[in-house]
C-alpha positions in Angstrom: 0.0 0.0 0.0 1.2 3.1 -1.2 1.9 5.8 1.5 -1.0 7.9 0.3 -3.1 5.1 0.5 -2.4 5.0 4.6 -6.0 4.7 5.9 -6.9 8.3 7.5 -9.1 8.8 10.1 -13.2 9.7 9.4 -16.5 9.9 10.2 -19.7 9.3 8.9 -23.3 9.3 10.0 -25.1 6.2 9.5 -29.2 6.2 8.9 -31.2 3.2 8.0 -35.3 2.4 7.3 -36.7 5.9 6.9 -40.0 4.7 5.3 -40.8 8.1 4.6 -44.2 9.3 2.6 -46.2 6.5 4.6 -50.2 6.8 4.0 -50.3 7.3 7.8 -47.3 9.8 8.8 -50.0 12.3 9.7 -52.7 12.3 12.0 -55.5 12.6 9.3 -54.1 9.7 7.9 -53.1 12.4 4.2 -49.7 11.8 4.8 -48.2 14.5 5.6 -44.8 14.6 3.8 -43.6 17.9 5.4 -43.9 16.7 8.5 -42.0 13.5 8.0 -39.0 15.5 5.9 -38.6 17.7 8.7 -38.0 14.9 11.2 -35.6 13.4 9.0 -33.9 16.8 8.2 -33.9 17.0 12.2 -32.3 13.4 12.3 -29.6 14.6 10.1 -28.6 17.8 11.6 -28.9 16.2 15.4 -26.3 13.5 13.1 -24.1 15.8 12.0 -23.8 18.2 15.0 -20.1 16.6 15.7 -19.3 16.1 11.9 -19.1 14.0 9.5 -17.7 13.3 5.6 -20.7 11.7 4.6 -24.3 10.6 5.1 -24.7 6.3 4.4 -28.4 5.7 4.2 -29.4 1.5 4.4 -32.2 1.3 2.2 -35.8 1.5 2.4 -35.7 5.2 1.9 -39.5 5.3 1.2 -42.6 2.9 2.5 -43.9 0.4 0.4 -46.2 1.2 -2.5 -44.4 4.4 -3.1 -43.8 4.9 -6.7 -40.8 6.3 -8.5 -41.9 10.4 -7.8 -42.0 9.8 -3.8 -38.2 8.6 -4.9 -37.7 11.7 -6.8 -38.8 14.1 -3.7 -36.9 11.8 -1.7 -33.9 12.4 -4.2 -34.6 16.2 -3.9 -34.2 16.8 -0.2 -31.0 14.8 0.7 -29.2 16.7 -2.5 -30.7 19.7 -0.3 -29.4 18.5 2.7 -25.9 17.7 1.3 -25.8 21.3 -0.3 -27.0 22.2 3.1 -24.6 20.8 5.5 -21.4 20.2 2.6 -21.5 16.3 2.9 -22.7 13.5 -0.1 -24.9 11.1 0.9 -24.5 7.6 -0.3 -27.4 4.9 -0.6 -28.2 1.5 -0.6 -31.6 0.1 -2.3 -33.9 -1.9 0.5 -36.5 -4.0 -0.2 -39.5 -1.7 0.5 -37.2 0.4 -2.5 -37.4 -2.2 -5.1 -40.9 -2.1 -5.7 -40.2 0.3 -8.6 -38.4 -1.5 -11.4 -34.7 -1.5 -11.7 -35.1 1.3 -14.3 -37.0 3.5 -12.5 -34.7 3.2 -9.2 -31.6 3.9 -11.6 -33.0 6.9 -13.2 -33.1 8.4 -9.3 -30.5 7.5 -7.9 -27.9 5.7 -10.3 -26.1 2.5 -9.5 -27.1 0.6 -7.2 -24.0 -1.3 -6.1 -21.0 0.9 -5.9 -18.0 1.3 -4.3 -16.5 4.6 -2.7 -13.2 5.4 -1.7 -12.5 7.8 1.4 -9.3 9.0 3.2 -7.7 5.1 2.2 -10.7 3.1 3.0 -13.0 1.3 1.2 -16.9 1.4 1.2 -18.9 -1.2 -1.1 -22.9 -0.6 -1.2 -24.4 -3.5 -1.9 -27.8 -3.8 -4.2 -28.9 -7.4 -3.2 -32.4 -6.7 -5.9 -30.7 -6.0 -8.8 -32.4 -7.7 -12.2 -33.8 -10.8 -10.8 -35.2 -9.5 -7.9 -39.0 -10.8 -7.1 -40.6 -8.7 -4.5 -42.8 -9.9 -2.0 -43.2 -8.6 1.4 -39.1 -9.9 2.2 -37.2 -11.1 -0.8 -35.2 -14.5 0.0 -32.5 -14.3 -2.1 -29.4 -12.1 -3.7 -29.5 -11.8 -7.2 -26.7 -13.5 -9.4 -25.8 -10.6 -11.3 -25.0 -8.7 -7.4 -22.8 -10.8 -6.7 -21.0 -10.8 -10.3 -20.8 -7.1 -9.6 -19.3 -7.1 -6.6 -16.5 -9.5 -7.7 -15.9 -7.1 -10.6 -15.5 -3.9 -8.1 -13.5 -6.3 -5.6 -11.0 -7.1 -8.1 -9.2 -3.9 -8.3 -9.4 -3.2 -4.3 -5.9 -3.6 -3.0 -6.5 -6.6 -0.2 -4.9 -4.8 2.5 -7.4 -1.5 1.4 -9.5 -1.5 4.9 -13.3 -2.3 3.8 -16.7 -1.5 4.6 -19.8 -3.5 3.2 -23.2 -1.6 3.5 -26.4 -3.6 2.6 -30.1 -3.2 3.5 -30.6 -6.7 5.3 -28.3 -9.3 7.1 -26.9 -12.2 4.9 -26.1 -14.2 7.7 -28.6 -13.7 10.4 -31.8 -12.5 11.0 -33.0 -11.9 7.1 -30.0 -14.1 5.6 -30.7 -15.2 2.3 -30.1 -16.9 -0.9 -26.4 -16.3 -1.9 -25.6 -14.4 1.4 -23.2 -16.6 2.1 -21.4 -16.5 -1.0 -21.0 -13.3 -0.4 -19.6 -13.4 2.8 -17.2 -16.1 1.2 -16.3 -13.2 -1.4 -15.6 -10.4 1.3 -13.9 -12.8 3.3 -10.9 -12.5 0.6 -10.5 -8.9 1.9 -9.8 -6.8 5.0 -13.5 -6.3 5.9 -13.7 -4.0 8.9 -17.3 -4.2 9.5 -20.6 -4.9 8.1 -23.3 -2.9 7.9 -27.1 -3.6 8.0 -30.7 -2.2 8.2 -33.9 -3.7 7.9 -34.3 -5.7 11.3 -35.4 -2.8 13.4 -33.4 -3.5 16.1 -29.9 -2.0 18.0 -27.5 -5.0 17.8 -24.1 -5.8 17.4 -22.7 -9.0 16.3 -19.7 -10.7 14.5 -19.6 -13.4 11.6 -16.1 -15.0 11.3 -14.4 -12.5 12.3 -16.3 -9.6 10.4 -18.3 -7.4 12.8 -21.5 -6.2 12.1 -23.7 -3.6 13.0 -27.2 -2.6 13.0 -30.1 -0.6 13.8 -33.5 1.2 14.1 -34.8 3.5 11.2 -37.8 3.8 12.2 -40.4 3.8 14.9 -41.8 0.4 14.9 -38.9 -1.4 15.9 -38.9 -5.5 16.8 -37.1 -5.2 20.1 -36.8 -2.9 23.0 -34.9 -0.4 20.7 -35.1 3.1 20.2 -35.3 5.3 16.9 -31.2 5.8 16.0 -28.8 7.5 14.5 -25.7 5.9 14.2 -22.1 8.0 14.5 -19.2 5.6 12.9 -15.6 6.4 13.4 -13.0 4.5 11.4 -9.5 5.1 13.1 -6.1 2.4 12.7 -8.0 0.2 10.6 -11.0 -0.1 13.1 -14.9 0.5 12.8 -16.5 2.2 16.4 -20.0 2.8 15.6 -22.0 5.0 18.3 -25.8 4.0 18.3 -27.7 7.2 19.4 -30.8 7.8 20.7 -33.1 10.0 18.6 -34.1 12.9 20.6 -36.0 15.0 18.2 -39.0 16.8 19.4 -39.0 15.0 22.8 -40.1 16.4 25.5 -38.1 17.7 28.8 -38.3 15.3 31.6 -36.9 16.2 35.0 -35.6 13.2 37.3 -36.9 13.3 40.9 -34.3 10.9 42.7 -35.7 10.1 46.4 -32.8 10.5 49.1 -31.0 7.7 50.3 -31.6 6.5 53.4 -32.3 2.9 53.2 -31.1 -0.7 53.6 -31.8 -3.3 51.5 -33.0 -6.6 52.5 -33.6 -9.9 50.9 -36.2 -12.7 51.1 -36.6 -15.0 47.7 -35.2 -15.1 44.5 -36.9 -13.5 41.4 -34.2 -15.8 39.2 -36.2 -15.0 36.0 -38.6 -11.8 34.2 -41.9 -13.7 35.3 -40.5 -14.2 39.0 -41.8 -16.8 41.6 -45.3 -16.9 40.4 -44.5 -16.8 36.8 -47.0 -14.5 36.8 -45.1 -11.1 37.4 -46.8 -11.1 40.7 -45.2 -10.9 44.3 -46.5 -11.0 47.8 -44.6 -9.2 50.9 -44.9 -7.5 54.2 -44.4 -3.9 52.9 -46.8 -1.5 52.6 -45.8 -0.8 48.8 -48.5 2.8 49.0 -45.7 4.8 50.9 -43.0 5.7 48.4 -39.9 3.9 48.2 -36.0 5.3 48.8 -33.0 4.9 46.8 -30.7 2.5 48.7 -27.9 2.5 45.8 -27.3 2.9 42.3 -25.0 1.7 40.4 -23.3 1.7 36.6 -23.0 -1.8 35.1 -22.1 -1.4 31.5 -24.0 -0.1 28.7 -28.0 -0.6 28.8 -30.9 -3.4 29.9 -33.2 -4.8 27.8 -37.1 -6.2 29.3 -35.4 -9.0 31.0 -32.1 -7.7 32.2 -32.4 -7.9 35.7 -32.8 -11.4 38.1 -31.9 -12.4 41.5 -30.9 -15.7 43.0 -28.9 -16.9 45.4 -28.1 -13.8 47.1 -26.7 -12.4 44.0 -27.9 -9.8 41.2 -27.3 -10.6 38.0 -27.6 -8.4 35.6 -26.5 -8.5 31.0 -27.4 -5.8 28.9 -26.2 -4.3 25.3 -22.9 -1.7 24.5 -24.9 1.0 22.3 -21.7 -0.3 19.7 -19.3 -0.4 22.8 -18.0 -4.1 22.8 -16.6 -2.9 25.9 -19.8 -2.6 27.5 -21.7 -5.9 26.5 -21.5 -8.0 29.8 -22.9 -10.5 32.0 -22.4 -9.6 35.8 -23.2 -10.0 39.2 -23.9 -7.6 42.3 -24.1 -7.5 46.0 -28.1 -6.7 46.3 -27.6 -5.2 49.3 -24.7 -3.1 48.6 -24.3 -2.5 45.1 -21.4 -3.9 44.2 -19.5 -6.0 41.5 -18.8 -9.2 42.4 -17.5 -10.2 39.0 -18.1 -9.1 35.4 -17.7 -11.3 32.2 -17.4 -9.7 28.6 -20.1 -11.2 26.0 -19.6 -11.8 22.3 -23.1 -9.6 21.5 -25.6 -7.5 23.3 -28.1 -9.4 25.9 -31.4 -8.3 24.6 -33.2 -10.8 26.5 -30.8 -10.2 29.8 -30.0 -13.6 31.9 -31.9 -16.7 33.7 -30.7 -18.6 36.9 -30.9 -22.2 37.7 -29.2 -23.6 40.5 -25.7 -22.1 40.5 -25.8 -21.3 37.1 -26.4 -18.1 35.3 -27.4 -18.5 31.3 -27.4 -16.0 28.7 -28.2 -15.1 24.9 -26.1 -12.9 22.8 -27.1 -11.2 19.4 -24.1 -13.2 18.0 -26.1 -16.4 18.6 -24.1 -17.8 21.8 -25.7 -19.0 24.6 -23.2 -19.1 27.4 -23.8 -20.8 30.6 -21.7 -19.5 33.7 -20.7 -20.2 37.4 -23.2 -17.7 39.2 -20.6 -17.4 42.5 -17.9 -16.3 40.1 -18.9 -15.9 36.7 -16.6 -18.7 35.1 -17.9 -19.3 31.6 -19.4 -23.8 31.8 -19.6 -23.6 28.0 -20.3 -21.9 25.0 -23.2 -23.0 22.6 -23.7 -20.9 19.7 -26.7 -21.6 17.0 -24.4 -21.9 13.7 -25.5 -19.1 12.1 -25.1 -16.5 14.6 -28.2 -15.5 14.5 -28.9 -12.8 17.7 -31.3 -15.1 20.4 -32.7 -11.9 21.9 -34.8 -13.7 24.8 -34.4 -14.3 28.0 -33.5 -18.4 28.0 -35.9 -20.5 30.3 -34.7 -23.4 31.9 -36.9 -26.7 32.5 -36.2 -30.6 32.9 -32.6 -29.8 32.0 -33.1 -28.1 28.8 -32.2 -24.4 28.3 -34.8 -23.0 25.7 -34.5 -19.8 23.7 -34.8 -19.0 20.4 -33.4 -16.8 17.2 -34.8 -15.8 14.2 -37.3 -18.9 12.8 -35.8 -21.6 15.0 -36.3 -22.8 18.4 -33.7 -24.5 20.7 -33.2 -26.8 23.1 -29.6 -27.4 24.5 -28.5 -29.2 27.2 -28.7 -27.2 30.5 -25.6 -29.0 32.2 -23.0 -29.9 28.5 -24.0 -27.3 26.4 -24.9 -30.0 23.6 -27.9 -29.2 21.3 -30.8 -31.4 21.9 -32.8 -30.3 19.3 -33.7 -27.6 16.9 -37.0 -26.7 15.2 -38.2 -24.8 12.4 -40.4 -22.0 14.1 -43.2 -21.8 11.5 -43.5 -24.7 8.4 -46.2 -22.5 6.9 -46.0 -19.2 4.9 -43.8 -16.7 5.7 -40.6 -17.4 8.0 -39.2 -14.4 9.6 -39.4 -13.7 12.7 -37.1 -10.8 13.7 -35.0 -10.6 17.0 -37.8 -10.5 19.5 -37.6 -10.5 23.1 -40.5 -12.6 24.5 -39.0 -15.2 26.7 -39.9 -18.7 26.2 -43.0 -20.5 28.3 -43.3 -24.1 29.4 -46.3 -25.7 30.3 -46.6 -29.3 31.2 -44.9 -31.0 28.3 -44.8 -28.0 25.4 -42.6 -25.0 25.3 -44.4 -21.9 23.4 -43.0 -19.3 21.3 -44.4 -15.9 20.8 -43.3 -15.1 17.0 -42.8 -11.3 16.9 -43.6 -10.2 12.9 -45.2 -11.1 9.8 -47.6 -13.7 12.1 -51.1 -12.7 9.9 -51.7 -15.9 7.8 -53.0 -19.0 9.1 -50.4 -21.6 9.7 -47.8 -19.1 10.9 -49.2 -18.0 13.9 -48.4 -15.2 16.9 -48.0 -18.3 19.1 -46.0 -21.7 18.6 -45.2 -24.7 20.2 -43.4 -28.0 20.0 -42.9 -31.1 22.7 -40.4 -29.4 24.8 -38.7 -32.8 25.0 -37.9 -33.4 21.3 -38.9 -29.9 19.8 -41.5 -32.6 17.4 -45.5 -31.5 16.8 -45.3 -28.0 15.4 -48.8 -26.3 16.7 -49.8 -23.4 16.1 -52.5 -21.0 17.7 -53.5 -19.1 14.5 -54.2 -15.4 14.6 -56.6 -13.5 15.4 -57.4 -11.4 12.3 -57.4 -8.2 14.1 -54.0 -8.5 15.4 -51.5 -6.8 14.1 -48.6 -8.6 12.7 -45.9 -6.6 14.6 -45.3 -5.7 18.2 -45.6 -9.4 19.5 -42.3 -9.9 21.4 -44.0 -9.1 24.8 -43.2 -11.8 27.1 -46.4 -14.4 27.7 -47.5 -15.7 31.1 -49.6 -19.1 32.4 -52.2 -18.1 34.6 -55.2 -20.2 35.8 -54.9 -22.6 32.8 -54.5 -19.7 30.1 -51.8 -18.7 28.5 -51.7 -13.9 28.0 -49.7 -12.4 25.6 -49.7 -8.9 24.3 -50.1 -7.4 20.7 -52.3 -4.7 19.4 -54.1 -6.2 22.2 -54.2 -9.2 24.9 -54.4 -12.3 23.6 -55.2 -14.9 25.7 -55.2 -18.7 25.1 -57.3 -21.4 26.7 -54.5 -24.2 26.4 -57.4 -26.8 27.2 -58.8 -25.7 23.6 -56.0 -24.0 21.8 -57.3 -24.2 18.4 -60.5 -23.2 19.8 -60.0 -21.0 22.9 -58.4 -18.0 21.8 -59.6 -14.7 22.7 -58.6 -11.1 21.7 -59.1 -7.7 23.0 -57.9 -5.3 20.7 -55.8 -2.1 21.6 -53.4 0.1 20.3 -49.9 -1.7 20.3 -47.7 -3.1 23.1 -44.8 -4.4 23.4 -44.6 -5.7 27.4 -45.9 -8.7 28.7 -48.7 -8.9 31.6 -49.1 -9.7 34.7 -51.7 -11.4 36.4 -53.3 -12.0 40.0 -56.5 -13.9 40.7 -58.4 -12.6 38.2 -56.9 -9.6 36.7 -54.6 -9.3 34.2 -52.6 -5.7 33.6 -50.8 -4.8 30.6 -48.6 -1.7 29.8 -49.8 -0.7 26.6 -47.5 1.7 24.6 -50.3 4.2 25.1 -51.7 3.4 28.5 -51.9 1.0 30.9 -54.9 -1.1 31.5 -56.1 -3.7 34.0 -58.3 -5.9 32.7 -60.6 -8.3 34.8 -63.2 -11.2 34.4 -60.1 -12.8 32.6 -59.7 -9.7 30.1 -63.5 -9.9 29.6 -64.0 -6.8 31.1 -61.5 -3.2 31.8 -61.5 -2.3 35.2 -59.1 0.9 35.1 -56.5 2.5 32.8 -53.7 5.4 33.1 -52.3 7.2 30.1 -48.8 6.4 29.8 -46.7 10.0 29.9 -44.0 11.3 27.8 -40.8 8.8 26.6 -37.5 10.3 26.2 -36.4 8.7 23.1 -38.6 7.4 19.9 -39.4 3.8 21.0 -42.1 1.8 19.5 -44.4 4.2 20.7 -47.9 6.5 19.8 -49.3 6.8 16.7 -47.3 9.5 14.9 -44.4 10.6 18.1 -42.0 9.8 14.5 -43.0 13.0 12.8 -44.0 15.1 16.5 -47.6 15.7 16.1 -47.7 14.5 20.0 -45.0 13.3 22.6 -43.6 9.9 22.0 -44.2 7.2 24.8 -43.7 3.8 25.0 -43.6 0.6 27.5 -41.1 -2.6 26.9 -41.6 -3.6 30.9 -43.5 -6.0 31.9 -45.9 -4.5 34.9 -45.2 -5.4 38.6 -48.0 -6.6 41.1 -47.4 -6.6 45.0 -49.5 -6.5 47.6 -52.3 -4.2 46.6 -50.9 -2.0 43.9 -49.0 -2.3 40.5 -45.6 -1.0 39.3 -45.4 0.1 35.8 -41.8 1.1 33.9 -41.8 3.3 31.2 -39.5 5.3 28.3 -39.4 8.3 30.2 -37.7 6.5 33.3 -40.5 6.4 35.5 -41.7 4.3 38.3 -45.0 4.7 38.4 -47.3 2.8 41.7 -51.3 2.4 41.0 -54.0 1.0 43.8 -55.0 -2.5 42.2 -58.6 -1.9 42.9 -58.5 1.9 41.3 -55.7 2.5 39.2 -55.5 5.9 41.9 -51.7 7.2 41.8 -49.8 6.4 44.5 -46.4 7.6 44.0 -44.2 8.5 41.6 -40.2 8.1 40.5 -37.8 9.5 37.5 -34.9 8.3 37.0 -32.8 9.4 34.7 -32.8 6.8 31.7 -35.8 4.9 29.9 -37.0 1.9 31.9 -37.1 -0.6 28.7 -36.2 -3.4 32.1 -38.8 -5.2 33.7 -38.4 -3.8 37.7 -38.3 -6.9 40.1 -38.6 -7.6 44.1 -37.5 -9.1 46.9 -37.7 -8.8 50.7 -38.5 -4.7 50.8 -36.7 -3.9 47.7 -37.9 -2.9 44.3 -35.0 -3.0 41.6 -34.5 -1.0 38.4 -32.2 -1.4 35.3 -32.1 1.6 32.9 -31.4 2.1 29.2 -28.0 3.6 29.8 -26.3 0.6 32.2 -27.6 2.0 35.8 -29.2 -0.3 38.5 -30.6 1.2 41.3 -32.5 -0.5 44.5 -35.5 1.0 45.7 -36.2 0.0 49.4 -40.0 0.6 51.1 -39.0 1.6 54.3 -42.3 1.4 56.5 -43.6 -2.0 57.1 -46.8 -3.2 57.2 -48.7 -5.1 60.0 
């Protein structure tokens, strides 16, 4: 390499999945296009604040059935924006893009796989739909005449040229396809430094033989507990950091309201996974939960928690999360409950979306790389190492029963063994109709000899279902509880619980199953969308809508109370139109709380919210100073909270009841 060809240092912002000129990106359902190009101008100017040499956009620049002048006005504000702010923007076509025909799309935008040169690096867009691209809702496969291109461009690129690949969807993981492999066999001849992805809707970082990839949210209906994001990638020596940020256009000021410490903490039970003792997210103790708890401790344990990031067993706190891009901040640890601190700290190959699970003296974890680890829980010594081939992200929380560790990724469900680490079996999640499922974060359920799977997207036809399930023993008799036609077919990775013979779940609604009759003995209560699980007592059943939270009774025949939800700080999953600011975004990934006679609620603005079972009357109140995407849990007179930016804190009631 020539010394002019020394890679430099530079920056670029990253955007994926705008899915601008939508029929409903306005209130009136018009779609109001103004509205939409100012958020993204707003998203690219909050990007840019620290610089940049160039804007990458992932594809799916517009929403489906958008023809080729939505592309032109698309076409017309980022050369705006780039005479605006002095930096090109470079694209890559996504599948909701393709819907024009190859033509068309060229006319716009020109090529669609190219590849740039910058400061001594490399940067090769990939167009996976070129010429023999079919479209239906996901395309399965790269087309022939991609892959010929990219061998052309790759010919000429010094191998020691540091590389990036940009494409709209995964070729090894979540949305692999046809050909993605050879691909990744191609790139492999060269110094790939990272790849990079869209599509998914989810905050996740990953590696595939030694390639590290990257991806994230582009817009607001993501399939995990991830934000809206804009992505800041530095490339410096020969290395790829990328930054995932929170988007923080047009959201509201909250103010945190930390209670003074002045408490001790004390233990009685374990909560070792999200549903807790019951299974039910419901926990009985001598406090008197009305008075408002006080901070015991807080403390920073590495980047952010998902919905299950938080258990206790054994005297110990364990706790996984996901690094924002920061490898460094991807672990699996454990803390003193009572104290707050480390007891030991292991780093993990991917983020923990789904957090960890405790059996015995063993902690377990999922990684978006696809490993399941199982560890020492007194010292954190990794057992072994199981990872599902493909490394495709398993973003649940694992479940453990009759010595089989169960989780899932992507269309397949797993069963390893809890004590070797040796896979037992694996099962093809739907064998009907359309297969992806997207990273999802709904934990696993096993009742008497079936584990169930909630499938998180696409689940609208018959034979593909929200709801899965195979023998949990041999992962054999694929059944499925087919949908309710007026569910929607995203926000279903909400964690499910057994209650009274009945399996709940949460969609655009609660589901719930009679598993007596489960071809027969579903019923549905529609709402807006959700994306927590329930909980359930007797005979209620609450649920923390992304709207509002109700509590449903009768066995969700009737509603007994509901409480708006309030303000998020970032763009989660959210209310109907908080993308473009026509009101406040909100949003709920936590499962609700029950104690004694009242229910906790966590939301995206960071509060801890109390409600009187009976009334859903306030109690009390808490803001902390992150989102709450982690389901709070209890023990003894303690209420502990994981937030999106790596914090745990304990909350102890300190006036007992008689």
């Amino acid at each position: 390499m020539l010394a002019d060809q020394i890679p430099q240092p530079c920056r670029f912002l990253w955007l994926t999945d705008s899915h601008l000129y939508a029929r409903n990106t306005s209130p009136d359902g018009r779609g109001d296009c103004g509205s939409a190009e100012q958020f993204f101008e707003q998203m690219v100017r909050e990007g840019l604040r620290e610089g940049a040499d160039f804007v990458l956009h992932t594809g799916d620049f517009c929403n489906g059935n958008i023809g080729v002048e939505g592309h032109r006005r698309f076409k017309k504000l980022i050369d705006r924006l780039a005479r605006e702010h002095g930096v090109p923007f470079h694209l890559v076509r996504g599948n909701h893009d393709a819907i024009i025909p190859d033509a068309e799309y060229f006319s716009v935008y020109g090529e669609g796989t190219c590849l740039h040169r910058h400061k001594g690096w490399a940067f090769l867009c990939v167009d996976r739909y070129f010429r023999t691209y079919q479209h239906t809702q996901h395309a399965f496969a790269m087309s022939a005449e991609t892959i010929a291109r990219c061998r052309t461009l790759l010919a000429g690129l010094d191998p020691a040229t540091p590389l990036i690949v940009a494409l709209h969807d995964d070729p090894v993981g979540v949305s692999r396809f046809h050909r993605g492999l050879e691909l990744m066999h191609l790139l492999e001849r060269h110094n790939v430094r990272s790849l990079l992805f869209g599509h998914v809707q989810a905050n996740y970082t990953g590696g595939f033989r030694g390639i590290p990839f990257f991806t994230c949210v582009g817009d607001d209906r993501p399939h995990d507990s991830s934000p809206l994001t804009i992505a800041v990638v530095d490339c410096i020596g020969g290395e790829v950091r990328c930054s995932l940020r929170p988007v923080t256009v047009n959201v509201p000021a909250i103010e945190t309201d930390l209670p003074e410490s002045r408490a001790t903490v004390c233990i009685d039970g374990d909560w070792a996974d999200v549903r807790g003792p019951s299974r039910t997210r419901a926990a009985a103790g001598g406090v008197c939960e009305t008075t408002r708890p006080t901070l015991a401790w807080r403390q920073k344990v590495g980047g952010g928690f998902g919905p299950s990031g938080l258990v206790l067993a054994g005297g110990r706190l364990l706790v996984a999360g996901f690094g924002w891009g920061n490898p460094a901040d991807r672990i699996l640890a454990a803390l003193d409950p009572v104290g707050g601190e480390i007891l030991w700290q292991h780093s993990l190959d991917g983020d923990s979306l789904g957090g960890p699970v405790v059996h015995g003296d063993t902690v377990y974890c999922g990684t978006s790389a696809g490993s399941l680890l199982a560890c020492d829980a007194e010292t954190g010594a990794v057992r072994w190492r199981w990872n599902n081939r493909d490394n495709m992200p398993i973003g649940c929380q694992p479940l453990v029963a009759d010595g089989l560790v169960h989780c899932a990724a992507n269309w397949e469900m797993y069963a390893v063994d809890a004590a070797t680490g040796v896979t037992r079996w694996r099962s093809i999640a739907t064998s009907d109709g359309f297969t992806y499922m997207g990273p999802g974060n709904a934990a696993p359920l096993v009742v008497g000899d079936r584990v169930f799977h909630v499938r998180p997207f696409n689940a609208t036809e018959r034979g593909t279902s929200q709801i899965q399930s195979v023998l949990a023993a041999t992962g054999r008799d694929l059944q499925c509880v087919d949908p309710h036609p007026q569910m929607h077919p995203r926000f279903r990775h909400a964690t499910p619980v057994f209650h009274r013979g009945k399996l709940y779940g949460v969609a655009n609604g609660l589901v719930e199953v009679d598993l007596a009759d489960p071809d027969g003995g579903l019923r549905f209560f529609q709402h807006s969308e959700g994306s927590a699980g329930p909980a359930c007592r007797e005979d209620l059943v609450v649920v923390s809508y992304h709207d509002e939270i109700v509590c449903y009774e009768g066995g969700g025949g009737s509603v007994r109370w509901r409480v708006p939800q309030l303000p998020a700080r970032w763009h989660f999953g959210g209310a109907s139109y908080s993308k473009y600011g026509f009101e406040s975004p909100l949003g709920a990934f936590a499962m609700p709380l029950i104690l004694n006679r009242s229910v906790v609620s966590a939301d995206c603005g960071g509060r801890l919210r109390c409600f009187a079972i009976e009334s859903g009357a306030g109690l009390w109140s808490i803001t902390l100073p992150a989102p709450l995407l982690c389901s709070p849990i209890f023990s003894g007179n303690t209420l502990f909270a994981g937030d999106s930016e790596g914090n745990v804190a304990a909350l102890v009631f300190t006036e007992q009841s008689g």
